[in-house]
Residue frames as qw, qx, qy, qz and C-alpha x, y, z in Angstrom:
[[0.000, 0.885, 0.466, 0.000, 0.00, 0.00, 0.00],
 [0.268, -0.883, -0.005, 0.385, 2.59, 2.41, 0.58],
 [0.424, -0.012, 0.586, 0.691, 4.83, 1.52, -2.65],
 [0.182, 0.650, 0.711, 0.196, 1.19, 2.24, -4.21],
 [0.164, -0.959, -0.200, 0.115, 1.13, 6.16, -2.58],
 [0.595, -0.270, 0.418, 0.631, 4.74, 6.09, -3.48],
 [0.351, 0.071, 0.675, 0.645, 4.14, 6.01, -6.79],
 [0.124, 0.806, 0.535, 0.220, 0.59, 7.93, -7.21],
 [0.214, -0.883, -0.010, 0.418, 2.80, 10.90, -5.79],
 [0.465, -0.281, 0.510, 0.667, 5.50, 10.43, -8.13],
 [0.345, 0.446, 0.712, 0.419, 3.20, 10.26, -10.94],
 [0.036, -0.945, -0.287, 0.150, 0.82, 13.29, -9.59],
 [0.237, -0.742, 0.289, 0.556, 4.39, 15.39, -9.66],
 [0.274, -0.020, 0.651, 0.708, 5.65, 14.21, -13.10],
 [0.119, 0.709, 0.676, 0.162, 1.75, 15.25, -14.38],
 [0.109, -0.928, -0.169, 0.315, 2.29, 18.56, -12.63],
 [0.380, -0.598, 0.311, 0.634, 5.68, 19.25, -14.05],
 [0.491, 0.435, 0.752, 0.063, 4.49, 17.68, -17.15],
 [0.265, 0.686, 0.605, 0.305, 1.84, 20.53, -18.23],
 [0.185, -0.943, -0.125, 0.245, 3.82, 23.23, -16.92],
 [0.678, -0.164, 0.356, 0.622, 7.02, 22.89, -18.82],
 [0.463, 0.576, 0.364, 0.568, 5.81, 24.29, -21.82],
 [0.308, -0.924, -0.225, 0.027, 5.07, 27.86, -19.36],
 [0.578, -0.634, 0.226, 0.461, 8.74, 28.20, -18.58],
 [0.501, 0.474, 0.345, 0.637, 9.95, 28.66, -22.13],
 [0.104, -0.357, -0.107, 0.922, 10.67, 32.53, -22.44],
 [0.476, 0.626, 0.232, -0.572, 7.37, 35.23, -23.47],
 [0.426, 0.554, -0.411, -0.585, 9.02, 35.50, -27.18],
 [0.009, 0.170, -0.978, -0.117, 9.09, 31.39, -27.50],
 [0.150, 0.443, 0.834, -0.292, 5.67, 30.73, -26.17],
 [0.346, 0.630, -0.069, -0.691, 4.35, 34.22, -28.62],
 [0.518, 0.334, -0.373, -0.694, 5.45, 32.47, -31.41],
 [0.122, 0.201, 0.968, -0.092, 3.94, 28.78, -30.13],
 [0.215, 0.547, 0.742, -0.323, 0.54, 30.98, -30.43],
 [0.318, 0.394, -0.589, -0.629, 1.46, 32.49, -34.09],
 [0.216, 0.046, -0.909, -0.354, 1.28, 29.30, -35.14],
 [0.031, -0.388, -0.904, 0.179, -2.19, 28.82, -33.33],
 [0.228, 0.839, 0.473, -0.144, -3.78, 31.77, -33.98],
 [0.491, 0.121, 0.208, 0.837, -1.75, 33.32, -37.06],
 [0.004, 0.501, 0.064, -0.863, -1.78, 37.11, -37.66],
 [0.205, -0.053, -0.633, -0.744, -4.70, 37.84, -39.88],
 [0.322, -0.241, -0.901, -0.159, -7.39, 35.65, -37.85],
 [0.340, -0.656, -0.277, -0.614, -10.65, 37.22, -36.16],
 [0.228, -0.389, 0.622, -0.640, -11.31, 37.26, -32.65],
 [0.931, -0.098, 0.214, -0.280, -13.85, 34.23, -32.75],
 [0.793, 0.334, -0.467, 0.202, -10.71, 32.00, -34.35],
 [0.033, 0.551, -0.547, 0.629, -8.96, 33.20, -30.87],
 [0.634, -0.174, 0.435, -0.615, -11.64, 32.60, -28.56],
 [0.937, -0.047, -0.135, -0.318, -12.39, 28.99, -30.24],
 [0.638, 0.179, -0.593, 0.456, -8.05, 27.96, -29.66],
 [0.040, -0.511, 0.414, -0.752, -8.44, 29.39, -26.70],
 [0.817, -0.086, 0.047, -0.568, -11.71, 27.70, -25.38],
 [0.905, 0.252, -0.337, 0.061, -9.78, 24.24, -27.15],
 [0.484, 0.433, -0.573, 0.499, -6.78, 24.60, -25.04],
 [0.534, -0.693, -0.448, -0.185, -8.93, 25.41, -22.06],
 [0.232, -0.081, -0.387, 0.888, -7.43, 28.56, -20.67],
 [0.063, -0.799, -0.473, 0.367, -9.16, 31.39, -18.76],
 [0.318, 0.184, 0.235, 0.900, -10.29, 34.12, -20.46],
 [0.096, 0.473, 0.512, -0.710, -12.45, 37.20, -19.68],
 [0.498, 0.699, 0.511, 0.039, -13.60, 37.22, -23.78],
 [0.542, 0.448, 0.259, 0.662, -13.28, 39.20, -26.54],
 [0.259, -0.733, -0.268, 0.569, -12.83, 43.49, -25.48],
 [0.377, 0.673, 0.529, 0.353, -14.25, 45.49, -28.18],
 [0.190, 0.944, 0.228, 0.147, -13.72, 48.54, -26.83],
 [0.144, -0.899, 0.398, 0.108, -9.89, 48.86, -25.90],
 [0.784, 0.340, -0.508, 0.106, -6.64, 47.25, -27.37],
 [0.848, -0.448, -0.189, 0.210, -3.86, 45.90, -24.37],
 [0.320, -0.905, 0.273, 0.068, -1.25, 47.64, -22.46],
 [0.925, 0.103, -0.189, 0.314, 1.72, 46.15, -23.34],
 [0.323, -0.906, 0.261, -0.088, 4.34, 46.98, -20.73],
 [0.886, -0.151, 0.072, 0.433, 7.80, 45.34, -21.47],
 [0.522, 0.243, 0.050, 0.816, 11.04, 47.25, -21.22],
 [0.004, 0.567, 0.443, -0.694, 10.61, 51.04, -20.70],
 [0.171, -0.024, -0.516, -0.839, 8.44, 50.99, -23.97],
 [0.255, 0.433, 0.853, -0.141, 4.65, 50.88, -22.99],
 [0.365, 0.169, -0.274, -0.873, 1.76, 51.13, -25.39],
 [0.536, 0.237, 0.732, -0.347, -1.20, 50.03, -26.26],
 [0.023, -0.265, 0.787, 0.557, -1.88, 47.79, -29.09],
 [0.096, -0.472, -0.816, -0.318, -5.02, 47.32, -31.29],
 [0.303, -0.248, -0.030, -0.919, -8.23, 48.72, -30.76],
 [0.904, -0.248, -0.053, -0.344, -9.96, 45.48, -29.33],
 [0.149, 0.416, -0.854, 0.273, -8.03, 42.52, -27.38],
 [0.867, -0.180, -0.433, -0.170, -8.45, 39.04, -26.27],
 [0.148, -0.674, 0.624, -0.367, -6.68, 38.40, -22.57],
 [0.851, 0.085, -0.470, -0.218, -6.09, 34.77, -21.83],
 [0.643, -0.526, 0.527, -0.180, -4.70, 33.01, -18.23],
 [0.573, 0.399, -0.716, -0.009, -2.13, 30.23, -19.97],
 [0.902, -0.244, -0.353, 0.048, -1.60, 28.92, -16.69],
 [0.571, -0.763, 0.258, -0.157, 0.38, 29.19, -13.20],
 [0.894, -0.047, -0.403, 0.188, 4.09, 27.66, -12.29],
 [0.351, -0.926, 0.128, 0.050, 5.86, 27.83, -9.31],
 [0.386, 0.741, -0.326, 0.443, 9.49, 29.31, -9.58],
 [0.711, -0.655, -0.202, 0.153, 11.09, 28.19, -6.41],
 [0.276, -0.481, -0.582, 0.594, 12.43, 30.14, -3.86],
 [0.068, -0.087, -0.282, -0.953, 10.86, 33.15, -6.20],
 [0.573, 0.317, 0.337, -0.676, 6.64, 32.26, -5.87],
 [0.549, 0.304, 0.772, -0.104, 4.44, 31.53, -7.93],
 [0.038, -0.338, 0.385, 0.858, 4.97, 32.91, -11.85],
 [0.579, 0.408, 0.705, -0.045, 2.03, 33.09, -14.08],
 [0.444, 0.114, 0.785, 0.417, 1.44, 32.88, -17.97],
 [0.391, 0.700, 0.574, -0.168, -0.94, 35.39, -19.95],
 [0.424, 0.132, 0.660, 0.606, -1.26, 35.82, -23.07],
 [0.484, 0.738, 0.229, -0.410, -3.26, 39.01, -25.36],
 [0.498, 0.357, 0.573, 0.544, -4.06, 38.97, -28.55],
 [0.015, 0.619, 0.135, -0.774, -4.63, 42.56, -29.85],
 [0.359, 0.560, 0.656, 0.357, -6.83, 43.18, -33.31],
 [0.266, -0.151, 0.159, 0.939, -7.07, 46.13, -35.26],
 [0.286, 0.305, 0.141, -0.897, -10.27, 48.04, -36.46],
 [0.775, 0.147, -0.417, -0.451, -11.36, 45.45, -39.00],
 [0.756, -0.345, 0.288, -0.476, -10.89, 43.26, -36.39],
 [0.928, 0.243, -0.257, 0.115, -7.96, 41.34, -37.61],
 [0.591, -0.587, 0.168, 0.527, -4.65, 40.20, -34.92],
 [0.475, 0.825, -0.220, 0.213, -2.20, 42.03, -35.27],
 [0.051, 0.700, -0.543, 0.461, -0.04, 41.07, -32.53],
 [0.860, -0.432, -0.272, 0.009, -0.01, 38.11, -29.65],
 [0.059, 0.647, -0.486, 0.584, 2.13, 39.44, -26.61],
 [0.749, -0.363, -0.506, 0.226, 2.88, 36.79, -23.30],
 [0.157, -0.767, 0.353, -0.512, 3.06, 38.82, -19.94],
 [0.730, -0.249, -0.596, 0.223, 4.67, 37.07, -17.04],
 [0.401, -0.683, 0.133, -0.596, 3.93, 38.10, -13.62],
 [0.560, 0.013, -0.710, 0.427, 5.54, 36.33, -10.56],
 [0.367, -0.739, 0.041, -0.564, 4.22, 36.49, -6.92],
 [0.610, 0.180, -0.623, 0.456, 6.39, 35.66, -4.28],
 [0.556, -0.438, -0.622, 0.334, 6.46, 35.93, -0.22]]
């Protein structure tokens, strides 16, 4: 019985480390992982349905502003409408917990123009 709990822990960790691997990759690696999944050109409902399919959290499509994009000491704000997606949580020991999120940002005819990966880290 206790080889048995042995192993359903071992497993439970390799599962966890598993679906979090891809997360650690750097913002510009994991941007263009979601080129290739939602190329530049493609509507917000093509977004929202990979999105939906991958089953992150998202708060929907936002029609009436594009996203901050704050990296470096260049910020601006891109598109006129944006999609904001939760990718997904890993923790960064002895740093916290570092999470994953992802906008898409769409110009006036409502085509991307951009996919941008913010990573945020929260720690003791």
């Amino acid at each position: 019985m206790k080889r048995l709990a042995i192993l359903a822990t071992v497993i439970a960790i390799a599962l966890g480390v598993g679906c979090s691997v891809g997360l650690r990759r750097y913002p510009a690696s994991i941007e263009a992982s979601l080129a290739e999944l939602t190329p530049l050109g493609s509507n917000p409902d093509t977004v929202l349905e990979a999105v939906k399919k991958k089953g992150w959290r998202t708060t929907g499509y936002n029609e009436r502003s594009g996203f901050y994009k704050q990296q470096g000491a260049k910020h601006e704000t891109v598109g006129v409408s944006h999609i904001q997606a939760s990718l997904g949580d890993y923790y960064a020991l002895p740093l916290g917990t570092t999470n994953a999120t992802a906008f898409w940002g769409f110009d006036k005819d409502k085509r991307l123009i951009q996919v941008w990966v913010w990573k945020t880290t929260d720690s003791i």
